[in-house]
N, C-alpha and C positions, 0 to 999 in steps of 0.2 A: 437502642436505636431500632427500628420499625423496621421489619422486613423490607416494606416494600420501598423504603428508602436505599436501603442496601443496593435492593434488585435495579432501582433506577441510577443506581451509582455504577454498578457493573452494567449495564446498558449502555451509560453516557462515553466509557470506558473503549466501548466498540465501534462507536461514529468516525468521523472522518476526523484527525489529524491535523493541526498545523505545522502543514509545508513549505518556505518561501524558496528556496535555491531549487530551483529545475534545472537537469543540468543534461536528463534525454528521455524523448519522446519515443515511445515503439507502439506501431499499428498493426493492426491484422484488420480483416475484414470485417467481423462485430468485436471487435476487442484494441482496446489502448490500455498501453501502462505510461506510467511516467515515472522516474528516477529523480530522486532530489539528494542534496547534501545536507544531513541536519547539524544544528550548531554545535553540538556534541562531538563530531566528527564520525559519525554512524549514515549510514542512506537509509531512504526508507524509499517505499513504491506505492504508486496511489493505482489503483482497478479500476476501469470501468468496462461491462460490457451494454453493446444497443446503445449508446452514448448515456450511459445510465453508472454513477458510482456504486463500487462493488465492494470494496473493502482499500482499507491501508494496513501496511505492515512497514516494522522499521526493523532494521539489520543493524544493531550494534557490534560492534568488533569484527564486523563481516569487510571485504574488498566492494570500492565501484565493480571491479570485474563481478563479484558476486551477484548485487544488485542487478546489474543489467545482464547476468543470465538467468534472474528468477522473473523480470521482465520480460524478457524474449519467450520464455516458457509459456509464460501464460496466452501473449498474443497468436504463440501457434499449438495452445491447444492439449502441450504438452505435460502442463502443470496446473489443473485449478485453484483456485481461492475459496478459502471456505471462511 
């Protein structure tokens, strides 16, 4: 297979996520997360900062509580996304 097929594989690999259950909203002044339930039974949290998406991550075998304290972190600042 073609390197640069690879590379665009691990690329497509890092975009945005499909999400459907929102289930909590968290704001800061340039920064919102959101918390969703995935069908797996795992959350994930979608980033945006300047109303601009920033990344997603999903938390499998992880708590809601979990999820919405990696969400609170980032809107204040306490925790980047990379």
């Amino acid at each position: 297979m073609a390197i640069w097929y690879l590379n665009m594989l691990q690329e497509s690999e890092k975009g945005m996520k499909l999400f459907d259950n929102k289930i909590h909203d968290y704001w800061g002044k340039d920064r919102k997360a959101e918390v969703y339930l995935l069908d797996n039974g795992g959350y994930g949290c979608r980033y945006y900062e300047n109303k601009v998406w920033k990344h997603d991550i999903t938390f499998e075998g992880k708590s809601e509580a979990y999820a919405e304290s990696a969400a609170e972190n980032y809107v204040l600042h306490i925790n980047d996304v990379t």
